[in-house]
C-alpha positions as CSV (number, residue, x, y, z in Angstrom):
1,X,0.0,0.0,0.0
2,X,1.9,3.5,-0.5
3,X,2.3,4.9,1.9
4,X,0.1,8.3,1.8
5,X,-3.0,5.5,0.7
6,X,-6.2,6.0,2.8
7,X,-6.1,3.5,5.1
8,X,-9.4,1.4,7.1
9,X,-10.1,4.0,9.6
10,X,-9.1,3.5,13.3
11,X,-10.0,4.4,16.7
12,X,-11.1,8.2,16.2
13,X,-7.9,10.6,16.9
14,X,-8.5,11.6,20.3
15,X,-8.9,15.4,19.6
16,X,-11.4,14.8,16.9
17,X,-15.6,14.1,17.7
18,X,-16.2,10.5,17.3
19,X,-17.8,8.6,14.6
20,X,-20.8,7.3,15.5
21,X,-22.4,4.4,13.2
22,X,-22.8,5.8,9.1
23,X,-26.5,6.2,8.6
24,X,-27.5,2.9,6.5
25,X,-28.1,4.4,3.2
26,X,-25.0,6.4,2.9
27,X,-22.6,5.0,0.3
28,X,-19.5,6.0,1.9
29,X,-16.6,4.6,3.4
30,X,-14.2,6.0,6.8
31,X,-10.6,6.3,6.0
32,X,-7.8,7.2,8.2
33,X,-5.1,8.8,6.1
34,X,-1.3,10.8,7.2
35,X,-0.8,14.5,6.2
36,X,2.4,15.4,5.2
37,X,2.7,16.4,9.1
38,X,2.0,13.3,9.9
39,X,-0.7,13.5,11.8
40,X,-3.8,10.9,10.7
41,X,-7.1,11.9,10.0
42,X,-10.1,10.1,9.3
43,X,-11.9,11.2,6.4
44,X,-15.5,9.9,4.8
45,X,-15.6,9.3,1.1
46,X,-18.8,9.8,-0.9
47,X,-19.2,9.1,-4.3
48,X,-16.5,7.3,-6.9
49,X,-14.6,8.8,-9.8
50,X,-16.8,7.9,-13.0
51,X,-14.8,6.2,-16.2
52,X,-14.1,8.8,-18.8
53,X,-15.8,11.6,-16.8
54,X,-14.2,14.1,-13.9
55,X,-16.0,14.9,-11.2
56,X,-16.3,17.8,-9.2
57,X,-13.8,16.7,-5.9
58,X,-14.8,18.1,-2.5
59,X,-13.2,18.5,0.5
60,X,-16.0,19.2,3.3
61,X,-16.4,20.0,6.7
62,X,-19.0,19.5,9.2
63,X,-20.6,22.3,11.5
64,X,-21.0,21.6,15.4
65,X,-20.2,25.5,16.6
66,X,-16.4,24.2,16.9
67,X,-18.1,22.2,20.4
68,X,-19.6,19.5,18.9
69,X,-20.2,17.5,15.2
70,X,-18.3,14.5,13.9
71,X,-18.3,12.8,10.5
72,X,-22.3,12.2,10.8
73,X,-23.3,15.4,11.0
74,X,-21.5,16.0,8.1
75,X,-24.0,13.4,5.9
76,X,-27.0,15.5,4.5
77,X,-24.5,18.0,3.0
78,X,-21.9,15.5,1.9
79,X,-24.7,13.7,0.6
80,X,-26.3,16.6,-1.4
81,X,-22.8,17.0,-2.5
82,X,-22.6,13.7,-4.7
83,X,-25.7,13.9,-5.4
84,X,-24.9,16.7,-7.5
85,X,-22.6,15.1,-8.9
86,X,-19.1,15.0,-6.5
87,X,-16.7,13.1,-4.9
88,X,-16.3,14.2,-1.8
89,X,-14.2,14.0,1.2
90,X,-15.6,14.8,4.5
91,X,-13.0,15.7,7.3
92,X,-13.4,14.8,10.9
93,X,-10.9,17.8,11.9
94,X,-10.2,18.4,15.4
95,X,-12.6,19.8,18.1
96,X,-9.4,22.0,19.1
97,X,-8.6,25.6,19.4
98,X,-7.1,27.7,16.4
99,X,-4.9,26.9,14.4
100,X,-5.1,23.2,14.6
101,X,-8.0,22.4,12.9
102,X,-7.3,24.9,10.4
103,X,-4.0,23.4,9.6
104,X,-5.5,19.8,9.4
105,X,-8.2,21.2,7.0
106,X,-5.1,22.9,5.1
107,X,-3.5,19.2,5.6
108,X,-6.2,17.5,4.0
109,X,-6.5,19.9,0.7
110,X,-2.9,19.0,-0.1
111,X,-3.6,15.2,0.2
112,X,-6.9,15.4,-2.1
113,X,-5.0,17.5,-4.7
114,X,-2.2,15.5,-4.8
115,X,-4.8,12.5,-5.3
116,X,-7.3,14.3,-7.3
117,X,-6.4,11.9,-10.6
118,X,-7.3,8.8,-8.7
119,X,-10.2,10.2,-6.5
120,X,-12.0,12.4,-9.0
121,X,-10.2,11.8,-12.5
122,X,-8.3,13.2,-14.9
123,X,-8.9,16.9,-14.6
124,X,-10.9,16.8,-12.0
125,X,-11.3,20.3,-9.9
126,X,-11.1,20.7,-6.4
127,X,-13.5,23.0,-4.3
128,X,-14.1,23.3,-0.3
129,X,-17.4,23.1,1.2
130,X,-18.4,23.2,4.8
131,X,-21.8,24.3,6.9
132,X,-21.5,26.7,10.3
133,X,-18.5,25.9,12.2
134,X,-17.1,24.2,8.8
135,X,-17.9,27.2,7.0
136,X,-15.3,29.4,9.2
137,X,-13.1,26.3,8.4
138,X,-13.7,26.5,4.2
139,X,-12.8,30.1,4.1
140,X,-10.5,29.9,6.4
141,X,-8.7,27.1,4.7
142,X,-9.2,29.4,1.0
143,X,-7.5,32.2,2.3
144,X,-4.5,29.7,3.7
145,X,-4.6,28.4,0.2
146,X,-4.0,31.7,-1.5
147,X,-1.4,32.6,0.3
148,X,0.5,29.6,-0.4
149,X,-0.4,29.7,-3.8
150,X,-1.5,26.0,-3.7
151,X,-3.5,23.9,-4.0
152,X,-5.2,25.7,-7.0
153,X,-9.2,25.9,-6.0
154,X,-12.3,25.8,-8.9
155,X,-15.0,26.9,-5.6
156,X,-15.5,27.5,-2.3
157,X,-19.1,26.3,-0.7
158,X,-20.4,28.7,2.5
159,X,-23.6,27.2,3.7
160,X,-24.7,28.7,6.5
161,X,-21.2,30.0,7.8
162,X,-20.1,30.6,11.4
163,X,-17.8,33.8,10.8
164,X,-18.8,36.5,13.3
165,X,-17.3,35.7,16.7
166,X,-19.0,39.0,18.5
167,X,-22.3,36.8,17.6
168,X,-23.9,40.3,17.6
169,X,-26.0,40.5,14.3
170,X,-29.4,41.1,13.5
171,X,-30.1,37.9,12.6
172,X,-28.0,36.4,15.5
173,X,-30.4,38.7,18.3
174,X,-33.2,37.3,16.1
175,X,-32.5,33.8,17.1
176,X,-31.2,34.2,20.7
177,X,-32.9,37.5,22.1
178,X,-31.9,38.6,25.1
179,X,-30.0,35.5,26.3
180,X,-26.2,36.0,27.1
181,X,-24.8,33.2,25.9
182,X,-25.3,30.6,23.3
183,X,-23.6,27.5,21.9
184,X,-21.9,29.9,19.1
185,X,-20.9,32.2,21.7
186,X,-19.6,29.1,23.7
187,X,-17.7,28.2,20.3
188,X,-15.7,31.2,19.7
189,X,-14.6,31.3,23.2
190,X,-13.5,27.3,22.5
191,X,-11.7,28.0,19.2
192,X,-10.1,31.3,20.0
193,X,-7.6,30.9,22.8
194,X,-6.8,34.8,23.1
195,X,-8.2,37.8,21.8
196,X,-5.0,37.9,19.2
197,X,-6.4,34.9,17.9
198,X,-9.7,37.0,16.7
199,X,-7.7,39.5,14.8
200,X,-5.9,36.5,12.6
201,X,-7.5,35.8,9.4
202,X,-7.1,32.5,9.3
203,X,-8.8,32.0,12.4
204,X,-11.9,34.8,11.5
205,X,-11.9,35.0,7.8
206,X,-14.6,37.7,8.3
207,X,-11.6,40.2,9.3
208,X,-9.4,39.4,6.6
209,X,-8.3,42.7,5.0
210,X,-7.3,41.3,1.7
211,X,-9.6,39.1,-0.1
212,X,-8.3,39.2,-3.5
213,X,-6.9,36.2,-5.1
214,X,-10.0,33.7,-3.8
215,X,-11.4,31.0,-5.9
216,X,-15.6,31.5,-7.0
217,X,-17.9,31.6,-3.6
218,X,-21.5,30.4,-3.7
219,X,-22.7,31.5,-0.5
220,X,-25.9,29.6,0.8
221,X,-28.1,30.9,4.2
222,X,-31.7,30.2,4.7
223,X,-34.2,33.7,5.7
224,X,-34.2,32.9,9.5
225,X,-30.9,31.8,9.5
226,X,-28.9,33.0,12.8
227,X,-25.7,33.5,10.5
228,X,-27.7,35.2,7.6
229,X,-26.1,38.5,8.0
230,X,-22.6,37.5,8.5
231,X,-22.8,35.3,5.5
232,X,-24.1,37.8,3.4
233,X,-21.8,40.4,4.7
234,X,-18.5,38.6,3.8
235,X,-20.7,37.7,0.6
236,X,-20.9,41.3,0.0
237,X,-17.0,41.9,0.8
238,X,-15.8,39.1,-1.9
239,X,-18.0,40.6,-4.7
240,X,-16.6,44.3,-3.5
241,X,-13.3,42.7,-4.2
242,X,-14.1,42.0,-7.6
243,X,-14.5,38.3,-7.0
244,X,-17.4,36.1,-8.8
245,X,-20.0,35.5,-5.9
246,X,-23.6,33.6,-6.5
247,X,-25.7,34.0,-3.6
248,X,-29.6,32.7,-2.4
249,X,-31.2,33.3,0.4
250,X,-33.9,30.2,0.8
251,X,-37.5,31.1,2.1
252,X,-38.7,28.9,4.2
253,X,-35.6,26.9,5.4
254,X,-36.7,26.4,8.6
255,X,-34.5,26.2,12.1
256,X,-31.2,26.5,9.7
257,X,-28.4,25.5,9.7
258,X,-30.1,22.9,12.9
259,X,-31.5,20.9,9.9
260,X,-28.1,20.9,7.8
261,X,-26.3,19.1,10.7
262,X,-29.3,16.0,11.8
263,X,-27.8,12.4,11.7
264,X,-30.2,10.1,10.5
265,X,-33.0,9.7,8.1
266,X,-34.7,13.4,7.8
267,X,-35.4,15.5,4.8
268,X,-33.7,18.8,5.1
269,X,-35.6,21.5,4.0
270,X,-34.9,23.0,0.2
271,X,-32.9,19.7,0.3
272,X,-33.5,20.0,-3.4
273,X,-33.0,23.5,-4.3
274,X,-29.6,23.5,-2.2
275,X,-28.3,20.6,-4.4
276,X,-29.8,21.8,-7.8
277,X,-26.8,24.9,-6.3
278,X,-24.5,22.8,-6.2
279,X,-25.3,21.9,-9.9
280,X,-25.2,25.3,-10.8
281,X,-21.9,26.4,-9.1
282,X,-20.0,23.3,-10.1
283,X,-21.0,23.7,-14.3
284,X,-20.9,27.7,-13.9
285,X,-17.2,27.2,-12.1
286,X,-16.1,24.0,-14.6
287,X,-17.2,26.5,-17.5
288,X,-14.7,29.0,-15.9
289,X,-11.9,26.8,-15.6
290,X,-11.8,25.3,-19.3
291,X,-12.4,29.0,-20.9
C-alpha cells in the first residue's frame, strides 16, 4: 500500500468528535489517512470517480459550533454534494482551538490534490465546502490556500457560515434575544484561545483585510438563518473585491443550519434547491476553468 494511501479508519484521533455508526443508506466509506505532518485523520468518502468523466472533488467539513459535530453530522451536505454530482471527502478535523484544525483542514487539501487523478479523475477540480462551524473552516482554509499559492481551488461552498465571533447581528439577536450566551458564543470562546487569535484571518476570515486572489464563492443561508447577515456580509465583501460570488437566500428553510447538521434519516428542508446549487456552481465554475 503507498504509503500516503487511505487506510481502514481506526480508533477516532483523540482530539477529533467520534464517529458514531454511518446512517444505513450512505454509500461512503471512513478512512484514516497521514498529512504530510504526519498527523492521521479520518476522512468519509462519498461518491466514486466515474470512467471517462471528472468529477467535481470536494473537501467538506462539518458544522458543530467548533463544540460539537463528527463525520455524521456531516451526511445530509456531503450527501447533497454527490448527489450533485461530486466526490467528496468529509473531514473529521479536530474539536481543538485555532490553528489546529485549520492546519489539518489545510493538511487535507494537499492530500486530495495530490490524489485528485485517482479520487475524482483526470482533470478533476477541487472545491471546499463546509456548513457553520465548517464554514469558518472552508474560508479559512481558501484564504490559507491563496497565500500559499497552492492547492489551486475551482470553488468555495459557505452554507450557513459561522464567521462573526461578537455573535452580535441582527439575525444572530433574532434567534437568541436577550440571552447572554449561546452555543456559538460558547464556540468562539472554545476556538479562540486569546483575543489575538480573533484578529488572525485564518482563524476569523470575516476580518481578513485582503480578499483578493480567492477561488468562486457560492454562498448559501436560509431567511431565519442566525448566520444570515454575517454570511451575506462577507458575501458582499468578496464581490466588492471584484470576485465572482452567487448568492440565495432560501424562504422557508426552517431552524437553519439545525437541519443541515441532523444524523439520521430526515429531509432537510430546500434539500432539493440547495443541491440543484451545487449543480449550478459546479458547471458555472467548470465552465470557468476550461475558458
Amino acid at each position: 500500500m503507498p504509503p500516503d494511501a487511505p487506510r481502514p479508519a481506526p480508533q477516532p484521533h483523540p482530539a477529533a468528535a467520534p464517529a458514531k455508526a454511518q446512517p444505513a443508506s450512505a454509500r461512503c466509506v471512513d478512512s484514516a489517512i497521514d498529512l504530510a505532518s504526519g498527523e492521521p485523520v479520518v476522512v468519509r468518502m462519498y461518491g466514486r470517480k466515474k470512467a471517462g468523466h471528472a468529477s467535481p472533488l470536494v473537501v467538506h467539513f462539518h458544522g458543530g459550533a467548533f463544540v460539537s459535530g463528527d463525520l455524521d453530522n456531516g451526511h445530509t451536505v456531503a450527501h447533497l454534494l454527490e448527489g450533485a454530482g461530486a466526490v467528496v471527502v468529509s473531514v473529521a478535523y479536530p474539536l481543538t482551538p485555532f490553528p489546529q484544525p485549520v492546519d489539518t483542514g489545510y493538511g487535507v487539501l494537499q492530500w486530495v490534490h495530490r490524489h485528485r487523478t485517482k479520487l475524482g479523475g483526470q482533470g478533476a477540480l477541487v472545491y471546499l465546502a463546509g456548513e457553520e462551524a465548517g464554514g469558518n473552516l472552508v474560508a479559512a482554509v481558501a484564504l490559507m490556500a491563496r497565500d500559499q499559492a497552492h492547492p489551486p481551488l475551482a470553488g468555495q461552498i459557505l452554507l450557513s457560515p459561522m464567521l462573526d465571533p461578537c455573535v452580535g447581528s441582527a439575525s444572530q439577536r433574532r434567534t437568541t434575544g436577550d440571552a447572554v450566551d449561546c452555543k456559538w458564543v460558547q464556540g468562539w470562546r472554545n476556538f479562540l484561545r486569546c483575543p489575538r487569535d480573533a484578529e488572525h484571518p485564518y482563524a476569523v476570515p470575516a476580518s481578513a483585510h485582503r480578499l483578493a486572489g480567492l477561488p468562486p464563492t457560492l454562498v448559501l443561508v436560509g431567511d431565519t438563518d442566525p448566520m444570515r447577515d454575517e454570511a451575506l456580509a462577507y458575501a458582499a465583501r468578496l464581490h466588492a473585491a471584484g470576485l465572482q460570488v452567487t448568492q440565495h437566500v432560501f424562504a422557508k428553510a426552517e431552524k437553519w443550519p439545525e437541519p443541515l447538521l441532523e444524523t439520521g434519516p430526515h429531509e432537510c428542508p430546500c434539500a432539493g434547491a440547495v443541491q440543484e446549487e451545487f449543480r449550478r456552481f459546479f458547471e458555472a465554475t467548470r465552465c470557468r476553468e476550461s475558458s
